[in-house]
PASEBA-1860 file (N, C-alpha, C; in nm, 3 decimals):
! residues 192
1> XXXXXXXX> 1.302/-2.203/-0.816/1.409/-2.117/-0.865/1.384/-1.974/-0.819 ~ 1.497/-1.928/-0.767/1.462/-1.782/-0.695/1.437/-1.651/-0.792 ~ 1.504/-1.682/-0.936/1.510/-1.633/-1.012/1.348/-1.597/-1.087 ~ 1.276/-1.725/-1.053/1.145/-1.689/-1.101/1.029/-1.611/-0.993 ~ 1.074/-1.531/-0.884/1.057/-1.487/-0.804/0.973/-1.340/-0.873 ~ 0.893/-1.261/-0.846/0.828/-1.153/-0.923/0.956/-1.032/-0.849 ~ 0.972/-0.948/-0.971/1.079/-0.837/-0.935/1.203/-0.873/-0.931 ~ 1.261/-1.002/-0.964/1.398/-1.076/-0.943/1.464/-1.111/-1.092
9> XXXXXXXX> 1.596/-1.125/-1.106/1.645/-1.189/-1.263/1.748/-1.268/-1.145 ~ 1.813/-1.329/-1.306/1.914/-1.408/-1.239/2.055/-1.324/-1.325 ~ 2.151/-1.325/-1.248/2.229/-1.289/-1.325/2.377/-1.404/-1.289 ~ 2.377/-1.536/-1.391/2.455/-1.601/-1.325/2.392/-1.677/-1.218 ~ 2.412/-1.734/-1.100/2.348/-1.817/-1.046/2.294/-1.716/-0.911 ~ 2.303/-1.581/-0.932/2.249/-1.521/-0.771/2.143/-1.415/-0.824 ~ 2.082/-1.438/-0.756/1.887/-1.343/-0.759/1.935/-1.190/-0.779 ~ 1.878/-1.082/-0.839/1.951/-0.958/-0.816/1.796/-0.913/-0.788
17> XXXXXXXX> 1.801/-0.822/-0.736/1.675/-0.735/-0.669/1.661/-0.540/-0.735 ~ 1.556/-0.536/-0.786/1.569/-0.383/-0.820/1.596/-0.299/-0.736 ~ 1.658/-0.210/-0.767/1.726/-0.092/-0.620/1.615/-0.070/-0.615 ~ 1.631/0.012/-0.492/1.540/0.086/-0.333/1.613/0.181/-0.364 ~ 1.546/0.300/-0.412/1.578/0.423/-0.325/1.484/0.486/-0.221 ~ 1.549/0.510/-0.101/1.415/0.530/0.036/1.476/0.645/0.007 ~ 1.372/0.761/0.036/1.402/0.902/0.076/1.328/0.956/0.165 ~ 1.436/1.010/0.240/1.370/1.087/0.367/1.324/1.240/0.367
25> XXXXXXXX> 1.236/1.261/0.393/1.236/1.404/0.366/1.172/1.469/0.479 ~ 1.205/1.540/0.575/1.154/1.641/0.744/1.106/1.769/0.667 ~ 1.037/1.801/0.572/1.036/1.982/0.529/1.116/2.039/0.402 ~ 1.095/2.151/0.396/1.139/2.248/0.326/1.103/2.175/0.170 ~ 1.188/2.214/0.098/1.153/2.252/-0.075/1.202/2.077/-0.055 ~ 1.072/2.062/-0.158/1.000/1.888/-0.173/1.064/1.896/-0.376 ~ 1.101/2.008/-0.421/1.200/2.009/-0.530/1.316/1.944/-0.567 ~ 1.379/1.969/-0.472/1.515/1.887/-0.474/1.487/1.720/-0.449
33> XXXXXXXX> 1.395/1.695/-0.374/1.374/1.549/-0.387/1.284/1.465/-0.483 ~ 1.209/1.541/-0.576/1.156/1.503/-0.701/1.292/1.503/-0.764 ~ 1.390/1.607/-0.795/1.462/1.591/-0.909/1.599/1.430/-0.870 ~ 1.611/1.443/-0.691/1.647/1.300/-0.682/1.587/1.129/-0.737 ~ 1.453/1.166/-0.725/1.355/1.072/-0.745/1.401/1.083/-0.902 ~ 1.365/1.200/-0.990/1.395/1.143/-1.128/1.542/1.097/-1.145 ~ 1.654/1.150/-1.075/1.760/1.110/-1.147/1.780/0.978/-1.106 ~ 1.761/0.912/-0.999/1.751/0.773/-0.972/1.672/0.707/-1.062
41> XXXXXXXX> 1.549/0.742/-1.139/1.450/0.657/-1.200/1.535/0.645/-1.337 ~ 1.610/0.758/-1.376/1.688/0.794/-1.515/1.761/0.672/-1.533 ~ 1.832/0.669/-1.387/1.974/0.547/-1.389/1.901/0.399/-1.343 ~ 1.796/0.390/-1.308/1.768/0.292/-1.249/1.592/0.249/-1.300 ~ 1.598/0.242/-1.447/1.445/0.279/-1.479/1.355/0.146/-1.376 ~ 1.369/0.045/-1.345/1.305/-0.066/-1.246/1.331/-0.066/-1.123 ~ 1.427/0.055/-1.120/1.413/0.080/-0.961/1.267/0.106/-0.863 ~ 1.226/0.095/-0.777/1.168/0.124/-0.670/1.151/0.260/-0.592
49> XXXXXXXX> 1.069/0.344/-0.559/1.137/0.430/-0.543/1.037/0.445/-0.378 ~ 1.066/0.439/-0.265/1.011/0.482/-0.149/0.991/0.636/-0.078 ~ 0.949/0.715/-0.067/0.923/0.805/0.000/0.905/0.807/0.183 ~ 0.977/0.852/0.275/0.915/0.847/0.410/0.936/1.049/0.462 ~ 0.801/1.071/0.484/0.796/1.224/0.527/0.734/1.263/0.716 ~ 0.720/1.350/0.719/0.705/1.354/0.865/0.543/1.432/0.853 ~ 0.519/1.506/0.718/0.388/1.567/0.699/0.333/1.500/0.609 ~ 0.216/1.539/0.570/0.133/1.522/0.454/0.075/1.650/0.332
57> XXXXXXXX> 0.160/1.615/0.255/0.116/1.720/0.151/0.076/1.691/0.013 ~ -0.062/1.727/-0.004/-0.059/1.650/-0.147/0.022/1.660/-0.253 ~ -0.001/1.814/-0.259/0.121/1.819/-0.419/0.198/1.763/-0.398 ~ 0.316/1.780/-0.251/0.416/1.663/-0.268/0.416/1.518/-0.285 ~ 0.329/1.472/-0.282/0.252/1.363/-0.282/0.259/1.261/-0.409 ~ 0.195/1.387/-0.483/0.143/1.375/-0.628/0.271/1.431/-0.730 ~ 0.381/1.505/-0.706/0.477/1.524/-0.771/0.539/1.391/-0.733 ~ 0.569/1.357/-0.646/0.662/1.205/-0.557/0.601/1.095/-0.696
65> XXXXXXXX> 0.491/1.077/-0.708/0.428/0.979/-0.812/0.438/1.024/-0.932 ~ 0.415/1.125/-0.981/0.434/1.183/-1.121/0.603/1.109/-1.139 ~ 0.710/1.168/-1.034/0.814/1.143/-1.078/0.853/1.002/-1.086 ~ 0.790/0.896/-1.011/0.844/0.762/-1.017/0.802/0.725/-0.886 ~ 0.774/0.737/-0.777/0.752/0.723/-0.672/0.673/0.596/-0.685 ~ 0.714/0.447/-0.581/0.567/0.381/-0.615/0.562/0.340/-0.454 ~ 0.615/0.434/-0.288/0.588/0.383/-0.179/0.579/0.564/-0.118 ~ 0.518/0.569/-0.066/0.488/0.736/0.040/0.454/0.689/0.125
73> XXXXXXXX> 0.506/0.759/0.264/0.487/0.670/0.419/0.488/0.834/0.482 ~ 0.401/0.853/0.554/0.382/0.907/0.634/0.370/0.922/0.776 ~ 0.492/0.984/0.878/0.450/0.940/0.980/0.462/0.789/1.041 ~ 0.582/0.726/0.997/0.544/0.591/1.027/0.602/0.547/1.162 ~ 0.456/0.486/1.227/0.467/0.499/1.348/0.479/0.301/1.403 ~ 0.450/0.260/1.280/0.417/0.110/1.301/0.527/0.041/1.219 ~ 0.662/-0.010/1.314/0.744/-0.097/1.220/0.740/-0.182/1.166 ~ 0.608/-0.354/1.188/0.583/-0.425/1.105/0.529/-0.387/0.954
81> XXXXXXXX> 0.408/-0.243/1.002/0.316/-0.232/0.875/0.474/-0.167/0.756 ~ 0.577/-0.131/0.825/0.618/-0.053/0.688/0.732/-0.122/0.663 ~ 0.782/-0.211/0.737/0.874/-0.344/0.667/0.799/-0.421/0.545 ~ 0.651/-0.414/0.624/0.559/-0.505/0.523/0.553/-0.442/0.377 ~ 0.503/-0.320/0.399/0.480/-0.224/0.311/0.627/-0.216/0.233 ~ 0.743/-0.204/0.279/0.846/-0.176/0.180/0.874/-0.311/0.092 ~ 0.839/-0.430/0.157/0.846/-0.570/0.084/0.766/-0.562/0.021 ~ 0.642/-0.513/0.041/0.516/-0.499/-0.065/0.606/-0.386/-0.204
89> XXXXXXXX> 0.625/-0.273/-0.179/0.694/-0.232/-0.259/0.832/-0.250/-0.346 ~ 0.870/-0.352/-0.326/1.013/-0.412/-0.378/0.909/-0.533/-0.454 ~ 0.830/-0.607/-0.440/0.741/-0.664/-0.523/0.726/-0.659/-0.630 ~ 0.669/-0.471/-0.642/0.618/-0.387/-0.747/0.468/-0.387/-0.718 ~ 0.421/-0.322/-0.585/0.339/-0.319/-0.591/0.350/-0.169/-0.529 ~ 0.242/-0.112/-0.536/0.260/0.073/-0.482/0.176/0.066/-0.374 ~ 0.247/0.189/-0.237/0.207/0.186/-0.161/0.183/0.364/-0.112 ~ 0.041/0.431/-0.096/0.032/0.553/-0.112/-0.093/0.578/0.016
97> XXXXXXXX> -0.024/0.651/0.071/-0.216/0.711/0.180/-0.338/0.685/0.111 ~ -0.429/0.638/0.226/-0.559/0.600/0.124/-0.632/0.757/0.101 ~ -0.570/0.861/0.182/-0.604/1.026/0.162/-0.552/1.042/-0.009 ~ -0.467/0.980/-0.040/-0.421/1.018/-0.185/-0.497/0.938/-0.286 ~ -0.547/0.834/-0.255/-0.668/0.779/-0.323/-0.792/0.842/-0.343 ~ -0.837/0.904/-0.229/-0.941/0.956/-0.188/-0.953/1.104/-0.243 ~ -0.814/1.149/-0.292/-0.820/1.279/-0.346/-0.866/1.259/-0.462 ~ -0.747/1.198/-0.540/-0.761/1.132/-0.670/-0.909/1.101/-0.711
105> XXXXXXXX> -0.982/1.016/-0.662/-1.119/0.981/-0.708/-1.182/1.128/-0.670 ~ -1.165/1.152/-0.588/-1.239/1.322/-0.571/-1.197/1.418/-0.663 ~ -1.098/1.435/-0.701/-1.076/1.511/-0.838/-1.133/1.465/-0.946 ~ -1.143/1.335/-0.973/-1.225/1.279/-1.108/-1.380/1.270/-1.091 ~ -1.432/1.269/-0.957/-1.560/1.297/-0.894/-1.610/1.437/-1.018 ~ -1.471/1.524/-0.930/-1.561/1.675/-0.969/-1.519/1.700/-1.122 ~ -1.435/1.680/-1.168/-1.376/1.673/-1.337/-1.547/1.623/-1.387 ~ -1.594/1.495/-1.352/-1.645/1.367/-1.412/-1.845/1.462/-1.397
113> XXXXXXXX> -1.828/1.593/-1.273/-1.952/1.670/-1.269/-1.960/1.782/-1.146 ~ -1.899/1.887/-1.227/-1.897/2.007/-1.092/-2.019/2.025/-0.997 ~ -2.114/2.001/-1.025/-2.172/2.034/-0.963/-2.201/1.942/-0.816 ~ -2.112/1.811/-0.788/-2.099/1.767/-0.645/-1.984/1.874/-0.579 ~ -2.034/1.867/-0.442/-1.931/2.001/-0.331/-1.833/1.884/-0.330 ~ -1.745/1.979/-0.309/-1.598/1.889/-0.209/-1.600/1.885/-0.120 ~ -1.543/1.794/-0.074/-1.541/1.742/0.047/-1.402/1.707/0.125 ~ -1.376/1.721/0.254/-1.258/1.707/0.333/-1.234/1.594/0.338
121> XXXXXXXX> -1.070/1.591/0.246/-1.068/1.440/0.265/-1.053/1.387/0.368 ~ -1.004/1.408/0.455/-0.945/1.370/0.592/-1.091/1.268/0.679 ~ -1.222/1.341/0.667/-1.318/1.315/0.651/-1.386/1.207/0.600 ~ -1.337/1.201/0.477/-1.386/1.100/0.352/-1.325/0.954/0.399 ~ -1.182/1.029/0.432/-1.107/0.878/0.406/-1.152/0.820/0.548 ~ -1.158/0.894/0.699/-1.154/0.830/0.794/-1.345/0.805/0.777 ~ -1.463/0.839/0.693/-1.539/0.801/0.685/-1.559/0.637/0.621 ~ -1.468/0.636/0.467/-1.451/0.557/0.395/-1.417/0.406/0.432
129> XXXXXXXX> -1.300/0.443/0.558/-1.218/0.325/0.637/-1.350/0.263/0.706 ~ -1.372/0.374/0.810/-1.500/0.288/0.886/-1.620/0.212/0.823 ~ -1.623/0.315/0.725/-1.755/0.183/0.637/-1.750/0.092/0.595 ~ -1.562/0.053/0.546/-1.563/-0.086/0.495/-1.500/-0.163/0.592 ~ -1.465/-0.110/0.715/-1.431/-0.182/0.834/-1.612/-0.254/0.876 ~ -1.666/-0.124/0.863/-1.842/-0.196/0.929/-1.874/-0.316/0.790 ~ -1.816/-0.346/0.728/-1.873/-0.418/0.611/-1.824/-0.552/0.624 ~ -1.717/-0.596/0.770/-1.654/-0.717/0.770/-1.750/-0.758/0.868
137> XXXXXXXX> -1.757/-0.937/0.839/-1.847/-0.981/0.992/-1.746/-0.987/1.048 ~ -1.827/-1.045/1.150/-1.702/-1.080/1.324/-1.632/-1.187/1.260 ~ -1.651/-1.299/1.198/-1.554/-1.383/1.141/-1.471/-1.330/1.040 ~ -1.510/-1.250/0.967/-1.404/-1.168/0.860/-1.306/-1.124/0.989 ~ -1.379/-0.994/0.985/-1.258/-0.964/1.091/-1.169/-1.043/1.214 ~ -1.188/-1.187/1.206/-1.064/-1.278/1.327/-0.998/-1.297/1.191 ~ -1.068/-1.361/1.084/-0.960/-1.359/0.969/-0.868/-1.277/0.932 ~ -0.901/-1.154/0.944/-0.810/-1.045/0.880/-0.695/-1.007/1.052
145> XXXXXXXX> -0.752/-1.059/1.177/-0.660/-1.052/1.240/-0.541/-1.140/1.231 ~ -0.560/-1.265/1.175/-0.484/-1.373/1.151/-0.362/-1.342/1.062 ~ -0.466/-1.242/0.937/-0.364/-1.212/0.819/-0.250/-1.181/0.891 ~ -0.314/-1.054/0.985/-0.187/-0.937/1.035/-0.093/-1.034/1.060 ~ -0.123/-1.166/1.151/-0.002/-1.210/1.242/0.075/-1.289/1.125 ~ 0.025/-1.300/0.972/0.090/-1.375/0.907/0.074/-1.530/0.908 ~ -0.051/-1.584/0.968/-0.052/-1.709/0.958/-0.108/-1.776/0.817 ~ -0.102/-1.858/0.756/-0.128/-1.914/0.652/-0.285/-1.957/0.595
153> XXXXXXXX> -0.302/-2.008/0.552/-0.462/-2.041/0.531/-0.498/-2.175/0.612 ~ -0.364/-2.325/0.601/-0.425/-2.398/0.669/-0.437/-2.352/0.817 ~ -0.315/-2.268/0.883/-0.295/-2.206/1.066/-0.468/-2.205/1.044 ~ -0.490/-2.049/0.985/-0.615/-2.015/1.064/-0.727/-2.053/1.036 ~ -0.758/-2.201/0.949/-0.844/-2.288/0.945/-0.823/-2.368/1.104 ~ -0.734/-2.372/1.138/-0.738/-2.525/1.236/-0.748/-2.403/1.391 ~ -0.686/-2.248/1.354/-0.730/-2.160/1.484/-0.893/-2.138/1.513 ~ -0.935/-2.140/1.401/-1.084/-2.107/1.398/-1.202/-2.226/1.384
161> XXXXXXXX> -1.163/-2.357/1.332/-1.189/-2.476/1.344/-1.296/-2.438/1.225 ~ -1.230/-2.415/1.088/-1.375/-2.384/0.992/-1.258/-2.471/0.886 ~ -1.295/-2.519/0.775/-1.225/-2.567/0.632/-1.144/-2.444/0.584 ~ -1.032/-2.507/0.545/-0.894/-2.421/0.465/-1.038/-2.350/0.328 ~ -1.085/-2.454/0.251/-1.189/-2.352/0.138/-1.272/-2.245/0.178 ~ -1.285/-2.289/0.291/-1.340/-2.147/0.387/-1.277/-2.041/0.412 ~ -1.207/-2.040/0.506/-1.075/-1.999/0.483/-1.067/-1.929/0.337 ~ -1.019/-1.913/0.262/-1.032/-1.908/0.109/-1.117/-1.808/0.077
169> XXXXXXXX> -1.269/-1.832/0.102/-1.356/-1.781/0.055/-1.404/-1.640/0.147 ~ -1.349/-1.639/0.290/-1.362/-1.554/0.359/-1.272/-1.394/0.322 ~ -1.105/-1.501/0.255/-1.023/-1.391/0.244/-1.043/-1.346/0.102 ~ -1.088/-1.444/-0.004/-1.189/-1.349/-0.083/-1.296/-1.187/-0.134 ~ -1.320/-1.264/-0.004/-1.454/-1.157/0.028/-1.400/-1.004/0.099 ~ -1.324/-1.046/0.234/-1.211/-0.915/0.279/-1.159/-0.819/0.157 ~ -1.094/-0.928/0.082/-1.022/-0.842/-0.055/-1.118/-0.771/-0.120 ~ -1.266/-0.793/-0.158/-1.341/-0.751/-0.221/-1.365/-0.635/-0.126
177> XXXXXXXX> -1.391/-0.629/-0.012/-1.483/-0.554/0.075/-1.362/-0.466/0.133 ~ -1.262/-0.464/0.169/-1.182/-0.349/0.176/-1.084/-0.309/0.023 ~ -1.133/-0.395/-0.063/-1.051/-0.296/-0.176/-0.911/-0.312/-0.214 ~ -0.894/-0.436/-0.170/-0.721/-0.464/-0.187/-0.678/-0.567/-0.275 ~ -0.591/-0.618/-0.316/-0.548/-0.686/-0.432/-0.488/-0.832/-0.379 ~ -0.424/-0.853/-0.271/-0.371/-0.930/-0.203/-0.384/-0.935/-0.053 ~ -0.321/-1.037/0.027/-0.377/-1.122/0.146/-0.234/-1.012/0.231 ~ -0.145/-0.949/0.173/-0.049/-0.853/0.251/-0.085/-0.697/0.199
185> XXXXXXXX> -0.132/-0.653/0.130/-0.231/-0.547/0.135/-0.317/-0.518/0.275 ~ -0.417/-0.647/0.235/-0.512/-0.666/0.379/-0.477/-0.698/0.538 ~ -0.331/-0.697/0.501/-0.273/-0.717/0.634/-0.231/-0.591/0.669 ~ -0.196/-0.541/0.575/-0.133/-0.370/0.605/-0.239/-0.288/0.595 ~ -0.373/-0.295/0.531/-0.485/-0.233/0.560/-0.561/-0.243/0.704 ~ -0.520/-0.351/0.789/-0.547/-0.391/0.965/-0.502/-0.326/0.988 ~ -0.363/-0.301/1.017/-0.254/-0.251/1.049/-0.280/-0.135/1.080 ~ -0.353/-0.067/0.968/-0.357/0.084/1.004/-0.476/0.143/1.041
END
């Protein structure tokens, strides 16, 4: 039943989907598009709300989420990862720079004990990526190439000639070791 679909009702016999609002934003006062973001969330409290910008700014960032925001795209230069990413977000799942993660825990870092320095996130995060990229073996990583292409668990058991529970236990371990919740997370975490 399509209806039992996550993010879906039925209304009558056809699936209804929570609005999308995508917003574009090139510059200037990031004001006027918070107060869009709330008045859409006002009328549409299960709406979705996407962000796509051409910079990176935290406060705007972090106002975009305060107000309802649960997708920020920056720069998007890769059309599978952000089809993926906006399906990931119509889900209900949130999709945000891992720089805005990386702030976030760095603000509760220094809240949690001033006396660690700050640090550049830009730094952190492209430090952060590589370490849990170095944390996959060579078989993790054909797995997580597989994810990208979207093949299934039995495909890239019979591509790699290892057991589907294998399989399984490998994409397990990916999820653990890059930090993601799901097998299209970790596909959009390749990706980038």
């Amino acid at each position: 039943d399509v209806g039992d679909l996550p993010g879906k009702e039925n209304v009558g016999d056809a699936p209804v989907c929570p609005a999308l609002f995508l917003l574009v934003h090139s510059g200037g006062d990031f004001g006027a598009a918070i107060e869009q973001i709330e008045c859409f969330k006002r009328s549409h409290a299960d709406g979705r709300v996407a962000v796509v910008t051409d910079h990176y700014c935290l406060s705007d960032l972090t106002a975009a989420f305060r107000a309802g925001a649960t997708g920020y795209f920056i720069d998007v230069m890769n059309c599978d990862a952000f089809i993926k990413s906006i399906e990931l977000v119509m889900m209900g799942g949130t999709v945000f720079p891992t720089d805005f993660l990386a702030s976030a825990l760095d603000v509760e870092r220094r809240d949690a004990d001033d006396a660690f320095a700050r640090v550049d996130d830009s730094d952190a995060v492209a430090n952060s990526d590589s370490r849990l990229a170095q944390q996959l073996s060579p078989r993790e990583i054909s797995i997580l190439q597989c994810l990208i292409e979207g093949d299934s668990n039995k495909c890239i058991a019979r591509k790699i000639n290892i057991a589907e529970a294998t399989v399984k236990v490998h994409i397990k371990a990916i999820l653990r070791k890059i930090r993601v919740q799901n097998r299209t997370q970790a596909a959009i975490w390749g990706l980038n």
